[in-house]
PQR file with spaces between the fields and no chain letter, atoms N, CA, C, O and H, PARSE charges and radii, in Angstrom:
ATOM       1  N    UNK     1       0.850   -1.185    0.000 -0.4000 1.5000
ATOM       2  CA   UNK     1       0.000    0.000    0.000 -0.0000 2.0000
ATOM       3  C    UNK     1       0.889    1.241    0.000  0.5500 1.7000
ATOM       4  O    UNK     1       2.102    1.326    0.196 -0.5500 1.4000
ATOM       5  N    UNK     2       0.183    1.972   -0.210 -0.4000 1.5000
ATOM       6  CA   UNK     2       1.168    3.420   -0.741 -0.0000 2.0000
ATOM       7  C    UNK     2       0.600    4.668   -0.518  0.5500 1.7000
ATOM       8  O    UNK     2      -0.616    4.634   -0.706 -0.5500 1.4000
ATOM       9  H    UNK     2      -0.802    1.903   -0.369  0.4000 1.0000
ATOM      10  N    UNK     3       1.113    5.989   -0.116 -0.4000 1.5000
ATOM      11  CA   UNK     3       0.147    7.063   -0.269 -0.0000 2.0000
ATOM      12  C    UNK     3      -1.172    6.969   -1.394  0.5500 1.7000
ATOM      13  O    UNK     3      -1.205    6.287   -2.418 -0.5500 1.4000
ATOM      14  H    UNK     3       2.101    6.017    0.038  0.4000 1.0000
ATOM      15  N    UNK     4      -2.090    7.756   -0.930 -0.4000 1.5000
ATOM      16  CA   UNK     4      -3.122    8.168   -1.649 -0.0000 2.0000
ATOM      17  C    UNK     4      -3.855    6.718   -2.087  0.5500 1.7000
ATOM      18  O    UNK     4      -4.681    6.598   -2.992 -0.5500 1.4000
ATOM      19  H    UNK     4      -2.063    8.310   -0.098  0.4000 1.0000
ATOM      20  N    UNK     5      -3.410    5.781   -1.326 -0.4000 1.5000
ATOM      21  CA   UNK     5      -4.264    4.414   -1.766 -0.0000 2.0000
ATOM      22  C    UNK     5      -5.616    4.726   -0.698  0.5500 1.7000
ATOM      23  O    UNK     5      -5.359    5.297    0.362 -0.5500 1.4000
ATOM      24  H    UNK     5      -2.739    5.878   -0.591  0.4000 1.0000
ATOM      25  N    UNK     6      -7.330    4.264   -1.063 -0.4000 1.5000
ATOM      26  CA   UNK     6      -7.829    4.224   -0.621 -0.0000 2.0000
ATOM      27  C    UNK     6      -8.454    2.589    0.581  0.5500 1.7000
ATOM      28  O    UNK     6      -8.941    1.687   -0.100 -0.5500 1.4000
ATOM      29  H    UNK     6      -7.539    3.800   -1.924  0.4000 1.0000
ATOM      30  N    UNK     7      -8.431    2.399    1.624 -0.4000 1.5000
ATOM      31  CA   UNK     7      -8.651    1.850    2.173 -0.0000 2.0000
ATOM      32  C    UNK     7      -9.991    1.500    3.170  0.5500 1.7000
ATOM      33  O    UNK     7     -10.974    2.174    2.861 -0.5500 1.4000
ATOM      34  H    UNK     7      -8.035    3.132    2.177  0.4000 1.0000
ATOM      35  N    UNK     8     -10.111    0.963    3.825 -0.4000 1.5000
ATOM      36  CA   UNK     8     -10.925    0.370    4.769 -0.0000 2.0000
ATOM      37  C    UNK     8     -10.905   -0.620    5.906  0.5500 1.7000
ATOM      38  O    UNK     8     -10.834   -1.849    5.887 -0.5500 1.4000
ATOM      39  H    UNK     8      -9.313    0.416    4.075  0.4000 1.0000
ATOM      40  N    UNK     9     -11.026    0.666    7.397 -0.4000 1.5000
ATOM      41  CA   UNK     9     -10.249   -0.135    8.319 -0.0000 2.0000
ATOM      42  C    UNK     9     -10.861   -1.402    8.900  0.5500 1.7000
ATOM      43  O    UNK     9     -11.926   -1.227    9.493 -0.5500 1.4000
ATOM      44  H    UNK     9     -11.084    1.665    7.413  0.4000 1.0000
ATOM      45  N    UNK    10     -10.294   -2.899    8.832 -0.4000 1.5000
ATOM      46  CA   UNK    10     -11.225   -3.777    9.613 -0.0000 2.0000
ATOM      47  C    UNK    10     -12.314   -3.674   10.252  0.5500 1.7000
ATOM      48  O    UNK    10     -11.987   -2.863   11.118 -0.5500 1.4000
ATOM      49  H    UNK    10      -9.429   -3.041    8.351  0.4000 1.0000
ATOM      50  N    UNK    11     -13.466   -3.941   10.455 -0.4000 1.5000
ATOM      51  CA   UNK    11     -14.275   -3.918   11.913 -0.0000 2.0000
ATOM      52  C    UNK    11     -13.870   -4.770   12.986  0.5500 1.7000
ATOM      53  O    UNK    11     -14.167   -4.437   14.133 -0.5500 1.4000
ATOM      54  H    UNK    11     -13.732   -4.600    9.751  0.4000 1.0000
ATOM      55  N    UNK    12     -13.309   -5.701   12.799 -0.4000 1.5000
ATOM      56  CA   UNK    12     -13.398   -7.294   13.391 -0.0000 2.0000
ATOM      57  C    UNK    12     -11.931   -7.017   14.467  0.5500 1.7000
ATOM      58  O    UNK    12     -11.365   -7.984   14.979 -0.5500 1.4000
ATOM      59  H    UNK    12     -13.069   -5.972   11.866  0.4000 1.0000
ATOM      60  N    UNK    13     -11.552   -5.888   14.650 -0.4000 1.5000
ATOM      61  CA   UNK    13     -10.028   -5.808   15.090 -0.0000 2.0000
ATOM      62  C    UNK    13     -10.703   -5.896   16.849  0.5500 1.7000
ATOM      63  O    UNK    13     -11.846   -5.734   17.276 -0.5500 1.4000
ATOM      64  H    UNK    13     -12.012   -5.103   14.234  0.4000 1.0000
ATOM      65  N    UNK    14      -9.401   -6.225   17.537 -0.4000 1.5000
ATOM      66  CA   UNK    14      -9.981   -6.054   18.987 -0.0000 2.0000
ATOM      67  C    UNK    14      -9.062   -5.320   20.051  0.5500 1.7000
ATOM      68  O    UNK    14      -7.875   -5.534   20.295 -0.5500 1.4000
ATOM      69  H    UNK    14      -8.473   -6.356   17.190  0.4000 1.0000
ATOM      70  N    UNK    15      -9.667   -4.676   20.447 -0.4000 1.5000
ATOM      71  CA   UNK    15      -8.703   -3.778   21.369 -0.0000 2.0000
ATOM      72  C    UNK    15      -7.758   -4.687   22.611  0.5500 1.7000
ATOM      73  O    UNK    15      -8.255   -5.364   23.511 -0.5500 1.4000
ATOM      74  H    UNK    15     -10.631   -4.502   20.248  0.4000 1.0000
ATOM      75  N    UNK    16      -6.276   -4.470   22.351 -0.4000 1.5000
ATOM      76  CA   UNK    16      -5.427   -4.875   23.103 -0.0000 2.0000
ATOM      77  C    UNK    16      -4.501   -5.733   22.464  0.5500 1.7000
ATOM      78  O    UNK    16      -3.363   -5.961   22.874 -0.5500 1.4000
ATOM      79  H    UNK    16      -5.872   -3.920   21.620  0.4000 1.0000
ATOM      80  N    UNK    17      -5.151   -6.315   21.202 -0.4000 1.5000
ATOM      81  CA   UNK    17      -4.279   -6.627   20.249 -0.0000 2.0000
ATOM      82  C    UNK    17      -3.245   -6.145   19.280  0.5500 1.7000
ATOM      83  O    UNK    17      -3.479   -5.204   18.521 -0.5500 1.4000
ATOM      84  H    UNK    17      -6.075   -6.130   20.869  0.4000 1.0000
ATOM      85  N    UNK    18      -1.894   -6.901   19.301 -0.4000 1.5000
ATOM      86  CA   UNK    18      -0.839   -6.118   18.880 -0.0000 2.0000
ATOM      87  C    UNK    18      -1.202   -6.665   17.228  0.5500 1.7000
ATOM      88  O    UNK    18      -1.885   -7.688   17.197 -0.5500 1.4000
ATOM      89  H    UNK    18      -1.703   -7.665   19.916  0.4000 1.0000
ATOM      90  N    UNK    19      -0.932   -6.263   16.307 -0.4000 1.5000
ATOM      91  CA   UNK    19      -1.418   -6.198   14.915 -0.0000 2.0000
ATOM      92  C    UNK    19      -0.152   -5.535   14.102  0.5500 1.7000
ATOM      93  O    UNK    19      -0.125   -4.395   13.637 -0.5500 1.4000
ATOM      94  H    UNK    19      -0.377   -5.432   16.332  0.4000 1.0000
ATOM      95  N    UNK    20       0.648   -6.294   14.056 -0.4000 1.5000
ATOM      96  CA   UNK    20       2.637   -5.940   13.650 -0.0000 2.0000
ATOM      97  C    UNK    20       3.068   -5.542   13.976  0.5500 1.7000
ATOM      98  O    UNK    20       4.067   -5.183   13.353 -0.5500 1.4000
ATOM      99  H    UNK    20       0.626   -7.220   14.434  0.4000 1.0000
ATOM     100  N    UNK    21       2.927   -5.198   15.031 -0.4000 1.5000
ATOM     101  CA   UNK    21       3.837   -4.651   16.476 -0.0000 2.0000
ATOM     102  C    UNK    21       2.603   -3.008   16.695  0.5500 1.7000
ATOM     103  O    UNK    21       2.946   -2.312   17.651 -0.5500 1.4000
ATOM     104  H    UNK    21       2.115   -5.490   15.537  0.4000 1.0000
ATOM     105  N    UNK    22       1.726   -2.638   16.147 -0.4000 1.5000
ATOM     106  CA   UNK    22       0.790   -1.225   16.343 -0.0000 2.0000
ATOM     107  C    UNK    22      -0.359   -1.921   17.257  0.5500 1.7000
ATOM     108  O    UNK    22      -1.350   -2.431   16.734 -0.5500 1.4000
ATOM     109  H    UNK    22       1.447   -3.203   15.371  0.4000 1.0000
ATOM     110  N    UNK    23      -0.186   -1.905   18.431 -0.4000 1.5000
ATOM     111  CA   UNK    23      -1.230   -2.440   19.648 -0.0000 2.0000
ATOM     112  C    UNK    23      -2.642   -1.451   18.775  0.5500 1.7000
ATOM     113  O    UNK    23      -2.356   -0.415   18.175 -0.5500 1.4000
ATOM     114  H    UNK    23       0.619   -1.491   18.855  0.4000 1.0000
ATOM     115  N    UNK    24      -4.487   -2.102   18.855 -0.4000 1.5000
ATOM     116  CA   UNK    24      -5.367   -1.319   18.835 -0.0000 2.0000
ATOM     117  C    UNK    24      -5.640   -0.532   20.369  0.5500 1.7000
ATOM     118  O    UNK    24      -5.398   -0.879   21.525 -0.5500 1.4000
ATOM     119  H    UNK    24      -4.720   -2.943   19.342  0.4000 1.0000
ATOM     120  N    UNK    25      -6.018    0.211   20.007 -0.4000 1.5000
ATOM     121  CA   UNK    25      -6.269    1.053   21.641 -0.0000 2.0000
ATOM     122  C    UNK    25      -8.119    1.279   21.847  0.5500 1.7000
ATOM     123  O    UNK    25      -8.862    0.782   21.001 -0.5500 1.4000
ATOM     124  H    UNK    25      -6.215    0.493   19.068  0.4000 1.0000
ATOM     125  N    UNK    26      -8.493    1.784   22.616 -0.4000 1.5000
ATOM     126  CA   UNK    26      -9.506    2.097   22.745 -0.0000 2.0000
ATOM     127  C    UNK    26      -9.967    3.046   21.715  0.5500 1.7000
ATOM     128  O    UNK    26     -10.818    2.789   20.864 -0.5500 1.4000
ATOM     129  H    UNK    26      -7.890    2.188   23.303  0.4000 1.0000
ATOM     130  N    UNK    27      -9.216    4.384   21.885 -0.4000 1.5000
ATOM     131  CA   UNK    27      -9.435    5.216   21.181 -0.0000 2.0000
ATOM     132  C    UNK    27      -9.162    5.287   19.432  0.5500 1.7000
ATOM     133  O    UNK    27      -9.175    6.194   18.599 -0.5500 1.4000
ATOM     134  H    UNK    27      -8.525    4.593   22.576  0.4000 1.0000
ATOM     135  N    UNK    28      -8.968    4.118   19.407 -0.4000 1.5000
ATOM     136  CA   UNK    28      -8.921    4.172   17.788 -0.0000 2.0000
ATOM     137  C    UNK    28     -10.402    3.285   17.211  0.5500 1.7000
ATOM     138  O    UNK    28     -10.699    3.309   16.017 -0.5500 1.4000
ATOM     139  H    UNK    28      -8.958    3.381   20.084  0.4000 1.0000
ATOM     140  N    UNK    29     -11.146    2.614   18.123 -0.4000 1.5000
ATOM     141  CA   UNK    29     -12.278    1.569   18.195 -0.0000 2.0000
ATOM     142  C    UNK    29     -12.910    2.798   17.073  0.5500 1.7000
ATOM     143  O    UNK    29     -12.492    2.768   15.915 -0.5500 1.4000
ATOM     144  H    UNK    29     -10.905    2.594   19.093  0.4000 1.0000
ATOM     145  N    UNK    30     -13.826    3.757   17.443 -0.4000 1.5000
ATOM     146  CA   UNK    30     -14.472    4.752   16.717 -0.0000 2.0000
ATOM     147  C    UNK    30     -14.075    4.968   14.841  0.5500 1.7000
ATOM     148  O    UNK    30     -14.914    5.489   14.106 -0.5500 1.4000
ATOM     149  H    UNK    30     -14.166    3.782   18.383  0.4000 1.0000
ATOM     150  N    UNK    31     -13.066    4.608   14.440 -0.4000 1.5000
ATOM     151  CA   UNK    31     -12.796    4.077   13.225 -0.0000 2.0000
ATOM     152  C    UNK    31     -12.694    2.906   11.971  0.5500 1.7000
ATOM     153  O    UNK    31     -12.333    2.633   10.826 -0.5500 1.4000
ATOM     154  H    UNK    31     -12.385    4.184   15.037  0.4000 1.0000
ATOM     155  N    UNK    32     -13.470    2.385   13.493 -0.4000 1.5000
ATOM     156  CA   UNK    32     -13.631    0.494   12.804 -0.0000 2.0000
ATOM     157  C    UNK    32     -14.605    0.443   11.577  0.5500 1.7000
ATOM     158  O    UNK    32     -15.796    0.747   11.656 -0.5500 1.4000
ATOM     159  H    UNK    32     -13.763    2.607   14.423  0.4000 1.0000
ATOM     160  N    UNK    33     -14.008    0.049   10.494 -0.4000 1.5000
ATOM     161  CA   UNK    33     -15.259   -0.257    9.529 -0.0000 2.0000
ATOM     162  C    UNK    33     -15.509    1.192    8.757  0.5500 1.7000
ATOM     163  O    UNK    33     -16.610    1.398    8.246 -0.5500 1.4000
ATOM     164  H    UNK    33     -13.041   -0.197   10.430  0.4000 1.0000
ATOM     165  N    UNK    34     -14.377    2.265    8.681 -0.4000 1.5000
ATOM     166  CA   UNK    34     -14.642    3.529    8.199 -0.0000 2.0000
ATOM     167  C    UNK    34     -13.604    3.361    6.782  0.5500 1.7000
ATOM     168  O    UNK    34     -12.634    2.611    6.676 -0.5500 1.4000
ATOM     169  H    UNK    34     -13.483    2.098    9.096  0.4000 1.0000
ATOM     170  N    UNK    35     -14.090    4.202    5.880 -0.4000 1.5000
ATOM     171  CA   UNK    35     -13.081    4.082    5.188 -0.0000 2.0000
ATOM     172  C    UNK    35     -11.700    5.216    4.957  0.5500 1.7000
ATOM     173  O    UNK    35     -12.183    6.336    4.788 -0.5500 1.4000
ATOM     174  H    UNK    35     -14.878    4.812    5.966  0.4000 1.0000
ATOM     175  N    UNK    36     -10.476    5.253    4.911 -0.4000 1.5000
ATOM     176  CA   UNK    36      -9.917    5.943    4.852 -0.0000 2.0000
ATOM     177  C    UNK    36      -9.068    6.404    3.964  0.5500 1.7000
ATOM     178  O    UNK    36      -9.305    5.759    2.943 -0.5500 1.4000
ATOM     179  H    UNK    36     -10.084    4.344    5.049  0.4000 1.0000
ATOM     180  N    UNK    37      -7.730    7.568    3.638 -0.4000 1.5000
ATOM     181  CA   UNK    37      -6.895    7.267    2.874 -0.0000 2.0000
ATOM     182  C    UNK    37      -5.482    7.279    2.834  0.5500 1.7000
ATOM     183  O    UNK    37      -5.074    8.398    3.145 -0.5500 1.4000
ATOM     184  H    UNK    37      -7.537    8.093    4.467  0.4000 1.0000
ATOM     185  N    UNK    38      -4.818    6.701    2.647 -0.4000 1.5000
ATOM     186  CA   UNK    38      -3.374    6.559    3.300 -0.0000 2.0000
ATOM     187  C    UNK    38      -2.666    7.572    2.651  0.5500 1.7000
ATOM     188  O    UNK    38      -2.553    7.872    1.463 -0.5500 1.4000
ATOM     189  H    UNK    38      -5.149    5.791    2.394  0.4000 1.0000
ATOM     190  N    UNK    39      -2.061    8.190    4.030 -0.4000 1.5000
ATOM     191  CA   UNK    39      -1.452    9.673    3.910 -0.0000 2.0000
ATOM     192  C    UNK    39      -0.210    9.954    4.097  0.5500 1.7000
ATOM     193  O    UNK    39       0.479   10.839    3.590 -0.5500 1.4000
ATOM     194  H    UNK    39      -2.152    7.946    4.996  0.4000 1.0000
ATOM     195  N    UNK    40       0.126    8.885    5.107 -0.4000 1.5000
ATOM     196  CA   UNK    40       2.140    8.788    4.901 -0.0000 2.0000
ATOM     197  C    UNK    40       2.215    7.254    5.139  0.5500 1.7000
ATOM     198  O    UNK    40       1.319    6.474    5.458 -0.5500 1.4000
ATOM     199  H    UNK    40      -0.434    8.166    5.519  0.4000 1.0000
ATOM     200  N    UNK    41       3.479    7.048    4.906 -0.4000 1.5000
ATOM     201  CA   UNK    41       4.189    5.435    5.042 -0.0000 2.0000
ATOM     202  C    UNK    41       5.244    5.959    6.434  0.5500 1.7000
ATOM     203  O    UNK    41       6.143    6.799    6.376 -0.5500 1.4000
ATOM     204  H    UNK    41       4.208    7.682    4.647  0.4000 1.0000
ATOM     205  N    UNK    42       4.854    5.270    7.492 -0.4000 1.5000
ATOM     206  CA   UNK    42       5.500    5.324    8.619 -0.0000 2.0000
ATOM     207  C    UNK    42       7.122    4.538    8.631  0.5500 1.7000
ATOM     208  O    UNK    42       7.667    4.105    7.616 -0.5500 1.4000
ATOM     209  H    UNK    42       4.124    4.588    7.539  0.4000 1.0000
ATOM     210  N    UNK    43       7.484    4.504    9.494 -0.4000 1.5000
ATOM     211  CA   UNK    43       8.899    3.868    9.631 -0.0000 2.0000
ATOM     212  C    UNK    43       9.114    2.548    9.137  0.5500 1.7000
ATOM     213  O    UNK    43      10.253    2.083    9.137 -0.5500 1.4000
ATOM     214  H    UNK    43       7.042    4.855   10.320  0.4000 1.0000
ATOM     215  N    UNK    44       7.948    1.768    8.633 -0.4000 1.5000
ATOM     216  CA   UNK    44       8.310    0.671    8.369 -0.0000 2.0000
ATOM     217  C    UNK    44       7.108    0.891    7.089  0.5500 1.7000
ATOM     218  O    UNK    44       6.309    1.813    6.929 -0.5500 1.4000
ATOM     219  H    UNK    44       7.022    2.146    8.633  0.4000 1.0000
ATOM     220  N    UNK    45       7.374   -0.501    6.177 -0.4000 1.5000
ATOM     221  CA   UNK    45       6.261   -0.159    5.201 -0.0000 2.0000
ATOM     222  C    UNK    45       5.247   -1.256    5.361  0.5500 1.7000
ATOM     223  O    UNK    45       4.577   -1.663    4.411 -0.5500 1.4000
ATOM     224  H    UNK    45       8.023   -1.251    6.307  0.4000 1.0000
ATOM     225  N    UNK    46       5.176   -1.594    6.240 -0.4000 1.5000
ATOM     226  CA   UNK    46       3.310   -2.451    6.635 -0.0000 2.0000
ATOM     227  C    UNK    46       2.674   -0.720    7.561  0.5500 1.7000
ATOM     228  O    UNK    46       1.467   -0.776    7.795 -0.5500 1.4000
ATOM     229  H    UNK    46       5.720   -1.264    7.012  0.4000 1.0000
ATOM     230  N    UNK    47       3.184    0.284    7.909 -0.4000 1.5000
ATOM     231  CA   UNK    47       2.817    0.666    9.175 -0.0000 2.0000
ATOM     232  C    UNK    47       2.196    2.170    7.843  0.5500 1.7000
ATOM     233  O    UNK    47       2.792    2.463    6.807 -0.5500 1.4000
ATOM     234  H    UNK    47       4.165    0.330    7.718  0.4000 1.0000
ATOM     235  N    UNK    48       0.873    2.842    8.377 -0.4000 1.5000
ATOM     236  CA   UNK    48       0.567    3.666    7.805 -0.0000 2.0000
ATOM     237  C    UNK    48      -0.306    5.104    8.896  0.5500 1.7000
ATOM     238  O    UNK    48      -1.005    4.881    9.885 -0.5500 1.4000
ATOM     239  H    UNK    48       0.389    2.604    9.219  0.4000 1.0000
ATOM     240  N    UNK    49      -0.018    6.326    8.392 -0.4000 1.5000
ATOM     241  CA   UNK    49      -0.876    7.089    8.952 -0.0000 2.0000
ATOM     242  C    UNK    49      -1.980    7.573    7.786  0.5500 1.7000
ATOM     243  O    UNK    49      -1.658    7.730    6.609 -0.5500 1.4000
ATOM     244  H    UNK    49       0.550    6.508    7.589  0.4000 1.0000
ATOM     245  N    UNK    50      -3.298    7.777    8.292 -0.4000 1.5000
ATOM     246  CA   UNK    50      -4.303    7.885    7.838 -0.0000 2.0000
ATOM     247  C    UNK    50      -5.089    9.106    7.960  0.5500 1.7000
ATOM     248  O    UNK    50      -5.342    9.401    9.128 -0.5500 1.4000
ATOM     249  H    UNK    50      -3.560    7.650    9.248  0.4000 1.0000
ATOM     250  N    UNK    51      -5.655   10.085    6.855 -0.4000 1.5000
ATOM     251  CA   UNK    51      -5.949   11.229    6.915 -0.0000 2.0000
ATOM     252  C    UNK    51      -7.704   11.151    7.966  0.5500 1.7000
ATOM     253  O    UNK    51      -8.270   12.171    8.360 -0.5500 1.4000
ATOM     254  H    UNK    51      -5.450    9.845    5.906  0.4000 1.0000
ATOM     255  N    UNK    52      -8.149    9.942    8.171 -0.4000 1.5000
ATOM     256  CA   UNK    52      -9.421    9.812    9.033 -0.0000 2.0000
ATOM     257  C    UNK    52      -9.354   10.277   10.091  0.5500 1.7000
ATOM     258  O    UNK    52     -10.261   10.582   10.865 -0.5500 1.4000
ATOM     259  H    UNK    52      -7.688    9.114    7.851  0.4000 1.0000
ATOM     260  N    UNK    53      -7.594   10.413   10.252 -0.4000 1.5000
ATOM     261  CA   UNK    53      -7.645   10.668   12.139 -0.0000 2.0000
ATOM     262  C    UNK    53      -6.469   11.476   12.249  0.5500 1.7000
ATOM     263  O    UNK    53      -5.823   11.564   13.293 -0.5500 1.4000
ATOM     264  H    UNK    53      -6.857   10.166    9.623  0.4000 1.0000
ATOM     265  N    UNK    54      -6.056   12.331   10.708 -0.4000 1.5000
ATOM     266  CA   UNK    54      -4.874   12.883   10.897 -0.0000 2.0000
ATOM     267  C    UNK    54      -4.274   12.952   11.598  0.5500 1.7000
ATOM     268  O    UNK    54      -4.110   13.829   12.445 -0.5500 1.4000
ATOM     269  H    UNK    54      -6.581   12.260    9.860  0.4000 1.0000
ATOM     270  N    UNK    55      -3.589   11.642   11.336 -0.4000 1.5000
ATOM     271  CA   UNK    55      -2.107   10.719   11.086 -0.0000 2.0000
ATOM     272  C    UNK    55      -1.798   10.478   12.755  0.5500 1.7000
ATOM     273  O    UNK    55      -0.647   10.443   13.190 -0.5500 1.4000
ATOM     274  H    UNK    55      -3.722   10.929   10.647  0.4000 1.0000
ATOM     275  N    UNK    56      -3.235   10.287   13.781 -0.4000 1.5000
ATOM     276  CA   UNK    56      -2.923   10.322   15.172 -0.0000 2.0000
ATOM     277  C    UNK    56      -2.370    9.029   15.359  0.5500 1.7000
ATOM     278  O    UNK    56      -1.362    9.041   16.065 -0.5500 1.4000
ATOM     279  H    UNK    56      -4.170   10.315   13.428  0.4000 1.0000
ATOM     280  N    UNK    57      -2.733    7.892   14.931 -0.4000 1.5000
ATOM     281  CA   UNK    57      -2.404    6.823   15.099 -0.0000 2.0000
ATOM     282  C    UNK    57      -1.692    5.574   13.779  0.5500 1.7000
ATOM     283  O    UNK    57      -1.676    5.773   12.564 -0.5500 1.4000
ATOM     284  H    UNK    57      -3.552    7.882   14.357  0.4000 1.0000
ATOM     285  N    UNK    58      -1.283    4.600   14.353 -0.4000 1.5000
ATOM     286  CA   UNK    58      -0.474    3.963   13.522 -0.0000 2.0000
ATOM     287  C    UNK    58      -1.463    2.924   13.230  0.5500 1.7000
ATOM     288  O    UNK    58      -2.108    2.297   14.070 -0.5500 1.4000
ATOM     289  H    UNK    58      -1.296    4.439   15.340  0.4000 1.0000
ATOM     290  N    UNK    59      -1.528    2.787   11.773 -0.4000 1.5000
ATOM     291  CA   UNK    59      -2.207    1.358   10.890 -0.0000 2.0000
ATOM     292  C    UNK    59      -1.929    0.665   10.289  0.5500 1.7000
ATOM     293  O    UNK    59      -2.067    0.975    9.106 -0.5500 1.4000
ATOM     294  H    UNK    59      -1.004    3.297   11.091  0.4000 1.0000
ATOM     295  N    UNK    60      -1.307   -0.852   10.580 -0.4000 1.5000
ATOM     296  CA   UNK    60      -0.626   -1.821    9.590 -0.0000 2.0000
ATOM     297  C    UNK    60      -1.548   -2.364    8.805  0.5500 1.7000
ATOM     298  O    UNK    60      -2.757   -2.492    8.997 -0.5500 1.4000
ATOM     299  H    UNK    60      -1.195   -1.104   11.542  0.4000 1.0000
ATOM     300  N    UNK    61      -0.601   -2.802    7.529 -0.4000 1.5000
ATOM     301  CA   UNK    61      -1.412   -4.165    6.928 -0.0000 2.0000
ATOM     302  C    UNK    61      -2.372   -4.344    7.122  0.5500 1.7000
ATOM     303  O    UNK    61      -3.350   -3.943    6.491 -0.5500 1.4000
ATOM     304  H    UNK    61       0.381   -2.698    7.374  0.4000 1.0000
ATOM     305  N    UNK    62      -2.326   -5.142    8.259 -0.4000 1.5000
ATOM     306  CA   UNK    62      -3.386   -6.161    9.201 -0.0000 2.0000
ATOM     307  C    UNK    62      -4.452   -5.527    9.213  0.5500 1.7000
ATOM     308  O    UNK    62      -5.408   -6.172    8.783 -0.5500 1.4000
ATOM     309  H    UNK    62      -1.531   -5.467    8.772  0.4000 1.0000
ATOM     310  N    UNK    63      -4.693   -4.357    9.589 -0.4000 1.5000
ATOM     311  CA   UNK    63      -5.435   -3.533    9.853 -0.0000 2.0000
ATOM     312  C    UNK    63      -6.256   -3.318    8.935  0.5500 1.7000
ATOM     313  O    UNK    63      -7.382   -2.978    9.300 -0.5500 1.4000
ATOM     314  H    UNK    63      -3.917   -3.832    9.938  0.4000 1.0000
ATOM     315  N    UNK    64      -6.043   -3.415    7.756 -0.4000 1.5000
ATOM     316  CA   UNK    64      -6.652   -2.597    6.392 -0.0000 2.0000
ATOM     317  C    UNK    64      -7.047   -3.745    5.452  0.5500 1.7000
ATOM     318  O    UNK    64      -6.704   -4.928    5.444 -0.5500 1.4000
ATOM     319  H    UNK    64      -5.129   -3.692    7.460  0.4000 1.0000
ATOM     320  N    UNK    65      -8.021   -2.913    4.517 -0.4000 1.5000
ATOM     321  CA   UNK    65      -8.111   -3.816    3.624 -0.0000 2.0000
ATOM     322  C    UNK    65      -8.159   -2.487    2.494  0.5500 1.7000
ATOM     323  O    UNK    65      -8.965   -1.559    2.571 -0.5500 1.4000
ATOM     324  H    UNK    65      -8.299   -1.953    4.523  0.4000 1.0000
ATOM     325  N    UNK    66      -7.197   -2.623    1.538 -0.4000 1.5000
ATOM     326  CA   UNK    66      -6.915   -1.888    0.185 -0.0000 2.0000
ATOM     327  C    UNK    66      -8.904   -1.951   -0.886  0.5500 1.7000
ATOM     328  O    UNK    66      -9.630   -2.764   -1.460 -0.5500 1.4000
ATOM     329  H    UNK    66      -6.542   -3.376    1.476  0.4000 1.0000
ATOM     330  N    UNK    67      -8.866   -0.805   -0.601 -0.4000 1.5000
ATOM     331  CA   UNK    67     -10.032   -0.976   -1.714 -0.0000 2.0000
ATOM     332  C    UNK    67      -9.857   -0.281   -3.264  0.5500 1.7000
ATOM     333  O    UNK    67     -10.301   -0.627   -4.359 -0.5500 1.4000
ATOM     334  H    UNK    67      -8.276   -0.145   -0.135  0.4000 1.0000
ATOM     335  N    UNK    68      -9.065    0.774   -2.870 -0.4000 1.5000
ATOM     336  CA   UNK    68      -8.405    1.276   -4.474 -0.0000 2.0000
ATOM     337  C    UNK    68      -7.391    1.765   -4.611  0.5500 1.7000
ATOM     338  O    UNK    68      -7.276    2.764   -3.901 -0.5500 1.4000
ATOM     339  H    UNK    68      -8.704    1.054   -1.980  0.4000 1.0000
ATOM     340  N    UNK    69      -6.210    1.459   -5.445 -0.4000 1.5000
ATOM     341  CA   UNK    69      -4.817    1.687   -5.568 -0.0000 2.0000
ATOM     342  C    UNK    69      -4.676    3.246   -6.176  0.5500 1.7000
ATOM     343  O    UNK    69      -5.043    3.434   -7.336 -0.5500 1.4000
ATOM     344  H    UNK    69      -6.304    0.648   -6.022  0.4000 1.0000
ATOM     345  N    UNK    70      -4.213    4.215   -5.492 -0.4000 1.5000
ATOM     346  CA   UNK    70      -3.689    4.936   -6.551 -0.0000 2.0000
ATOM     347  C    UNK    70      -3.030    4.741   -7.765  0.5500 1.7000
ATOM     348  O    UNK    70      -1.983    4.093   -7.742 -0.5500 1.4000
ATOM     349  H    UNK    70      -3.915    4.063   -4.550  0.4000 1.0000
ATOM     350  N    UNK    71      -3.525    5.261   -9.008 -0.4000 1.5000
ATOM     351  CA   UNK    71      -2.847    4.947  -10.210 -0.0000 2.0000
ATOM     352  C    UNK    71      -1.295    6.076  -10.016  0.5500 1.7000
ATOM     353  O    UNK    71      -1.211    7.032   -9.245 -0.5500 1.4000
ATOM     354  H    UNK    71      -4.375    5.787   -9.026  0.4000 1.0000
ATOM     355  N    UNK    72      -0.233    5.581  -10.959 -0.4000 1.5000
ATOM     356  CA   UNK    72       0.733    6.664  -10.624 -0.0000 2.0000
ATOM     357  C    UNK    72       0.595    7.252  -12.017  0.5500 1.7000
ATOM     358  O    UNK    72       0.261    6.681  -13.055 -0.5500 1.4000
ATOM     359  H    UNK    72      -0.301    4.804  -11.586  0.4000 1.0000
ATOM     360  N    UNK    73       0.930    8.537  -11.805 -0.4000 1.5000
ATOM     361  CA   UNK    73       0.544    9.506  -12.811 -0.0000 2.0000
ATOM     362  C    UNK    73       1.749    9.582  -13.253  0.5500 1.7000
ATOM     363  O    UNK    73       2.015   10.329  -14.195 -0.5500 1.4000
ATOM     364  H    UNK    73       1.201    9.001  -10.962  0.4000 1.0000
């Protein structure tokens, strides 16, 4: 996944679970099942920040499910 890819965060995730090393927290629950769009590539490249919650929290892989690729221009 890559900037400007559009996504959609799991519902099914559960708080306290580590999910590639990015624990879910409570406060990220309120985004379950929303869709979002990936806005930077964090320190690693499974790990993403997301303009839904400008970029408060960290979202792997795991987390997501890719619904549309940015084309590269």
């Amino acid at each position: 996944m890559k900037v400007g890819d559009k996504v959609k965060i799991k519902s099914d995730l559960k708080v306290g679970y580590d999910y590639e090393g990015s624990e879910l927290v409570e406060e990220m629950v309120q985004y379950l099942g929303k869709e979002a769009i990936i806005a930077e590539v964090l320190h690693t490249d499974w790990e993403y920040g997301l303009d839904i919650d400008d970029n408060e929290w960290s979202w792997t892989t795991e987390m997501l499910e890719l619904i549309e690729s940015k084309e590269s221009e």
